[in-house]
N, C-alpha and C positions, 0 to 999 in steps of 0.2 A: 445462796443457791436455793433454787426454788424446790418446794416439796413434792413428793411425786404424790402422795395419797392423801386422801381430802383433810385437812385440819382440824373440821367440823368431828370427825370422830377419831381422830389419829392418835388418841390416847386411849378407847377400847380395844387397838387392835389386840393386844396381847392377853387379855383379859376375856375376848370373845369367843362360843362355840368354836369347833374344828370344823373344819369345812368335810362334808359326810360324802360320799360317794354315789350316791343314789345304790344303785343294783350292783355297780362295779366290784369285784371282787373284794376280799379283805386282805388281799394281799399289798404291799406298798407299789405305789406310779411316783413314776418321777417325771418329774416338772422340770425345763430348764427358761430359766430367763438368759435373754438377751440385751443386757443395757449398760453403755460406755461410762451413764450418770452411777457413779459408786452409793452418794447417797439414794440414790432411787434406788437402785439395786440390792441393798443392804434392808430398805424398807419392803419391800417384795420377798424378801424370804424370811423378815421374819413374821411376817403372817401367813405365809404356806408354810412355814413348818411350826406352826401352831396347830397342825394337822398331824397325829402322829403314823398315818397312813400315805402321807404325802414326802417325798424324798427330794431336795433340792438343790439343783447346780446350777452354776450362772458364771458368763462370761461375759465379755466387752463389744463384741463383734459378730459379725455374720459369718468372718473365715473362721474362727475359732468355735464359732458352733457348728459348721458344715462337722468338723473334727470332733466335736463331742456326740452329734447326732450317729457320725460313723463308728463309735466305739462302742456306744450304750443306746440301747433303746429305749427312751422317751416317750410316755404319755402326751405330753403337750409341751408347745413352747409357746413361750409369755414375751414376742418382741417388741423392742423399740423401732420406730419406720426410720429415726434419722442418727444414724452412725458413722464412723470412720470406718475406712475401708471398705468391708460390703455393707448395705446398709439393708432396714428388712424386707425393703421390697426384692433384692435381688436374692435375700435368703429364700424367699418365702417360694421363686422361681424356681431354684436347685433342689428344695423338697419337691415340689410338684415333678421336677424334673427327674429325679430318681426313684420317685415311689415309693418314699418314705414312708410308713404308719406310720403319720404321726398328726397330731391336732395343731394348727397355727393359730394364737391369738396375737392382735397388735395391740402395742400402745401407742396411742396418738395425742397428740395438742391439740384443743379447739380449734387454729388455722389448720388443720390438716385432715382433714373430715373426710373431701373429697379424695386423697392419695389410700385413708382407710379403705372408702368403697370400693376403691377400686383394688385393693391387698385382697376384699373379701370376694370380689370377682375373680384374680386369679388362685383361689381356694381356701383362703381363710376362714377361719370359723367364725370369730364376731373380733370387735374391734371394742378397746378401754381407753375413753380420755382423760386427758390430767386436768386436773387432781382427781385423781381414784377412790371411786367407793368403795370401801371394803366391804358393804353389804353385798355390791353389785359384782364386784370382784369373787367374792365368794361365790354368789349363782354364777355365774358363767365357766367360773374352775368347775362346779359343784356337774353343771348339766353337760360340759365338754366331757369329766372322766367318764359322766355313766354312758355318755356316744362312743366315746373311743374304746369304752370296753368290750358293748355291744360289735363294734366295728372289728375290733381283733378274734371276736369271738369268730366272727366270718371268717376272717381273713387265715384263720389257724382250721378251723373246719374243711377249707379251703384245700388244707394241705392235705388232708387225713381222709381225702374221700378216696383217694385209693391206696389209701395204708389200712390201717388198723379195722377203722369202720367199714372196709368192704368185703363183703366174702358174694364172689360171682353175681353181681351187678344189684346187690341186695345191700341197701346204706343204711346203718343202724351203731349206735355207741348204747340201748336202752342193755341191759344184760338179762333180759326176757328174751330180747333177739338172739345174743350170743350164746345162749345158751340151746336155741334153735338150730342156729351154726353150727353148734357143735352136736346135736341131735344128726343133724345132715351129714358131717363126718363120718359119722359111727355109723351111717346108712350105705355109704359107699362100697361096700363089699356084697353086700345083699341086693334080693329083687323083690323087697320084702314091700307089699300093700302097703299105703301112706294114704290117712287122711287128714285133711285140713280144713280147720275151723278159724271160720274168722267176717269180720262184717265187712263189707262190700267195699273196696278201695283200701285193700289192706297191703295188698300183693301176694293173695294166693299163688297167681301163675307164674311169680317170680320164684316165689319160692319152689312151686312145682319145677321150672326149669333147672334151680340150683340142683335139686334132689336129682335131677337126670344127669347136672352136669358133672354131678361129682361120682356117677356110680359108676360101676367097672364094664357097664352098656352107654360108655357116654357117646360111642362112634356112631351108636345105632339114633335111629329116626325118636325127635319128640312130636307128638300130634295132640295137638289139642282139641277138646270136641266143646260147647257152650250148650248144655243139655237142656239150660231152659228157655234157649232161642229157637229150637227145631220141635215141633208139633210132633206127637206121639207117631203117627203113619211116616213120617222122614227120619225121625228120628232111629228108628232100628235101619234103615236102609244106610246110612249114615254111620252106622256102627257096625256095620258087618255083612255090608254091604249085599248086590242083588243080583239075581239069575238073569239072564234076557227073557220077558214073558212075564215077568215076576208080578207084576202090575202094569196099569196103563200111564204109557208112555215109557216103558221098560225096555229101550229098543235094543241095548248089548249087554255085556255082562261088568259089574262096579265094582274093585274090591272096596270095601269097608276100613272105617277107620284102626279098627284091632288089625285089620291084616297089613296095614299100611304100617303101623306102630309097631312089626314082627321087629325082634332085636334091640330094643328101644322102650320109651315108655309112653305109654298113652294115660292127658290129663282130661279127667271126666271132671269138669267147672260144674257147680251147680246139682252136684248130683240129688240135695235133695228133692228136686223138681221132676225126677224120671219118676212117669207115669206106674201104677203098681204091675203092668203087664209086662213091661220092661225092667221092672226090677226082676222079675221071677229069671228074665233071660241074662239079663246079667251077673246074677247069683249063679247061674250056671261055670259062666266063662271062667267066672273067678276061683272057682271050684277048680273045674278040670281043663283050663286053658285051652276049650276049644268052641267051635260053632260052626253052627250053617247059614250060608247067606237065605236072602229069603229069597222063597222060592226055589232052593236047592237043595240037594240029598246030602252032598260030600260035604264031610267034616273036617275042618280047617283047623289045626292045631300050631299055636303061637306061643313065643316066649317073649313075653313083656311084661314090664312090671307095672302095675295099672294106680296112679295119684288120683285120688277123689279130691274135693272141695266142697266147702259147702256157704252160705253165710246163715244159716241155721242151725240149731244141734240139733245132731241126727236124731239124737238119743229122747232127744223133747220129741221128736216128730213118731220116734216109734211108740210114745206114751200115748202120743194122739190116736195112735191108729193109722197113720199116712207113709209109713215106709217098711218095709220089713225087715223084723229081729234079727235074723239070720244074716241076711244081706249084710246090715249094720257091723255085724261082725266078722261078715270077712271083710271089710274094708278098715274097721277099727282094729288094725291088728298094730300098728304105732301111728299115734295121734298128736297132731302139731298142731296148738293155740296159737292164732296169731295175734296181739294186743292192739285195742285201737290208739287210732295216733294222738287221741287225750290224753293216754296214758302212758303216751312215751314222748310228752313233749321234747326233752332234749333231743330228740332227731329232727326238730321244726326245723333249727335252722342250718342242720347238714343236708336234710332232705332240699331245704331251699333256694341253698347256693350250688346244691346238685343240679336243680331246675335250672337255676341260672345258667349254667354252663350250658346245659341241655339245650337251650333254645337262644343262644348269643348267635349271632350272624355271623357265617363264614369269613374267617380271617378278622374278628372283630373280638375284644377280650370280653371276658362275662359280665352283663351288670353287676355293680353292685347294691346291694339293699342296707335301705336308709334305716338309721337305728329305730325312727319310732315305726316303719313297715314292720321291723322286725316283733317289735311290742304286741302291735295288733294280733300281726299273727298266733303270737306266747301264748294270747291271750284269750283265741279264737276256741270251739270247740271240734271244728271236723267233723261235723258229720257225715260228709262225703269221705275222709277220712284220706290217705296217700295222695289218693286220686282228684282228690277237689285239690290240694295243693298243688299237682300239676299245673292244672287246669288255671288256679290264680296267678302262678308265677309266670306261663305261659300268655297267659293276659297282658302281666305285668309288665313285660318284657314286649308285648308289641305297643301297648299303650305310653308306654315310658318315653322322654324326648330326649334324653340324655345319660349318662352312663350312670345312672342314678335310681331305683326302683323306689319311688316313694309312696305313701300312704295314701294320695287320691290314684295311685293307677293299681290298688288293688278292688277287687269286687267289693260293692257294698255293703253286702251283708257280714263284712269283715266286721269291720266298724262301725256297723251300727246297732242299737238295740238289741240288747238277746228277749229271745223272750220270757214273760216271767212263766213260769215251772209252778204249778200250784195244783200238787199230788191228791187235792183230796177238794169237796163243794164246800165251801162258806154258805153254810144256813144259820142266814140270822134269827131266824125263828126257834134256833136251839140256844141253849143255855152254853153260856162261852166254854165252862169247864169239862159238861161233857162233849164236846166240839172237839177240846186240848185231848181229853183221855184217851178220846177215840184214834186221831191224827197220829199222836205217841205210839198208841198202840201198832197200828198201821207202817209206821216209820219201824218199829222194833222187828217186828212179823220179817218186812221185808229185808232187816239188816241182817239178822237169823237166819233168815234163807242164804244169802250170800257168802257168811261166815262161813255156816256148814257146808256149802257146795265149795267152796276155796279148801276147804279142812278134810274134805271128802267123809263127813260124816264123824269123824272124832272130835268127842267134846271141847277134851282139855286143848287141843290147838283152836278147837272154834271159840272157848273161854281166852285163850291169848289173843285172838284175831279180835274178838270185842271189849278186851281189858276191863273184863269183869270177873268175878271170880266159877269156878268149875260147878258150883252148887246154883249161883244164880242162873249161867246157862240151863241147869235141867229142869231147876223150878220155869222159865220160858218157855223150853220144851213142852211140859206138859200144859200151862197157860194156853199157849197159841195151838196145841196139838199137832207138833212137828215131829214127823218121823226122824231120827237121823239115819236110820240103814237107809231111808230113799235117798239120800245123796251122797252112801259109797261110792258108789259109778257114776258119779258125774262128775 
């Protein structure tokens, strides 16, 4: 009886590395083979369970695996293409045919080359001829688990976009978010002033909406205004609207968007972008929830609860001198950090089979994304951040020819070159060590700075935040002459 794996090495198998899983979890995947041949069969598993992350079953047949694939879920199956009864071309049909997660590999004979490509055509993953490499055998188990993990990773994300991970059309599993979530909960009884901090493509106004939908005004009107779209002279007409005569081309009378937002809430985008004449008028509103259109005597008094935005801190801007103190605080009365999407990678690939869905064609199921698109992405930094992942998965999905989102139909600057990042001048005309001292120092200064603004100014947590000890933080302190009361309030 002829051997199924190559002879040339068929005495390391047992003796060889485990076959490692790339990224795949450390939890066990189970393998099932498919082969009538008992000695081939018997030599198949015992070099996958030379793996002690790998779990292995094996049957005779196609009908007997249809029954195993229906009972237990299955990483990958290892077939034979010529069998009694079903054989693996017609297994390999009934997975595609019921939607199985699951990985097909075949085994073939050199006469049979052609019946493989063509197993891989109708969705197989690669194809092993006899006599089998166990080197080769190993990459292809080795690069199939880390797809199929990636693959389920989706395919369970899948499930949980409107379970767990959603609160009112806001997708997040980071617990920076949930905790946001639950900031929002505790808001819902109140008409309490919110502002929101966070860089551009975060989902400020999602969140703004969330805050409206959950509050005990959610019947009433939400109105959103973009304050750094409309020029100082539109801008107050626009917000509180104008008399007929008011100015030219003033032909009737406008309510404004605070009178529009009576009962409900109105989100002011960008607010650190309102001119300082209009802050003065806005400090008013917030005060004593009233105004005059322009160009009008009567005083308009409203109940709404008014969400700020900004993708700057406010708080930096009133140090500059470009926004006022006061103002600042009536809007800082509870403040919501939103993090950017580098820092919450695990939403990449919730956020991205969101997309998917999002822009799949009427009556057409969502693509899905290829495990190394998903890589890229992992591995991408956002700085357009939510919003540029729209924008690529929406690409993706028109660019894409098949139900398949791959790594040339996303934008190129995914994959290509980052740039290098090089914080400080190389002058080679300095001596290399004071080049090092200075760089270090620079690196430290600005690590400091961080610590303490995350610590809010207390040492001993900005000593654990740099896992260094409490005495070397203050020796630094005084070194780089760092206030810490400046970064109580920030």
């Amino acid at each position: 009886m002829a051997e199924l794996l190559d002879p040339g090495i068929q005495d390391k198998r047992l003796t060889s590395k485990p076959i490692h899983c790339g990224e795949a979890p450390s939890m066990p995947r189970s393998i099932l083979i498919v082969e009538d041949n008992e000695l081939a069969c018997k030599q198949l598993e015992r070099v996958l369970e030379n793996d002690p992350l790998i779990l292995v079953d094996s049957v005779s047949d196609g009908n007997k695996a249809l029954e195993a694939l229906g009972e237990k879920n299955y990483s990958i199956v290892i077939t034979d293409l010529r069998m009694p009864e079903m054989d693996g071309m017609d297994l390999i049909r009934e997975v595609q045919k019921r939607r199985w997660p699951v990985t097909v590999i075949v085994i073939t004979g050199h006469g049979s080359i052609d019946e493989a490509v063509e197993a891989i055509r109708m969705g197989a993953y690669d194809f092993l001829t006899k006599p089998i490499d166990i080197g080769h055998l190993k990459m292809v188990v080795q690069r199939a688990l880390k797809e199929r993990a990636l693959q389920d990773e989706v395919a369970f994300l899948r499930t949980q976009l409107h379970g767990s991970y959603s609160f009112h059309s806001i997708i997040s599993k980071n617990p920076h978010m949930h905790a946001v979530f639950e900031l929002i909960n505790n808001l819902s009884q109140t008409n309490t002033t919110v502002l929101i901090e966070g860089e551009t493509g975060t989902g400020k106004e999602k969140v703004a909406e969330a805050i409206h939908q959950t509050s005990i005004n959610s019947s009433g009107p939400f109105i959103a205004v973009n304050c750094a779209a409309l020029p100082e002279t539109l801008l107050e007409s626009e917000l509180f609207g104008h008399e007929k005569g008011a100015f030219t081309n003033a032909i009737g009378q406008r309510r404004g968007r605070f009178e529009m937002a009576h009962g409900g809430a109105i989100f002011l985008d960008e607010i650190g972008d309102v001119p300082a004449a209009m802050q003065a008028k806005l400090l008013r509103v917030l005060q004593d929830r009233r105004f005059e259109r322009v160009g009008g005597t009567e005083s308009i008094e409203v109940d709404v609860r008014v969400i700020a935005a900004t993708n700057r801190p406010l708080q930096r801007l009133v140090k500059e001198g470009t926004f006022r103190q006061d103002l600042f605080y009536r809007l800082n009365v509870v403040k919501i950090d939103l993090p950017p999407l580098r820092e919450k990678i695990e939403d990449i690939p919730l956020l991205a089979t969101h997309f998917a869905e999002k822009f799949a064609p009427p009556g057409e199921p969502p693509k899905r994304i290829a495990p190394q698109a998903m890589e890229v992405m992992l591995n991408y930094h956002w700085p357009g951040n939510i919003r540029e992942l729209e924008n690529a998965i929406e690409r993706a999905c028109v660019t894409s020819r098949d139900n398949m989102i791959q790594l040339e139909n996303l934008p190129p600057e995914l994959s290509g070159p980052a740039a290098p990042q090089v914080p400080f001048h190389i002058n080679i005309e300095r001596p290399l060590p004071d080049l090092v001292r200075e760089s270090v120092g620079a690196i430290e200064k600005q690590y400091l700075r961080k610590a303490l603004k995350k610590a809010r100014g207390n040492v001993g947590r900005c000593a654990k935040i740099c896992g260094v000890s409490r005495r070397s933080i203050t020796a630094k302190l005084v070194e780089y002459k760092l206030d810490k009361a400046a970064f109580k309030e920030k």
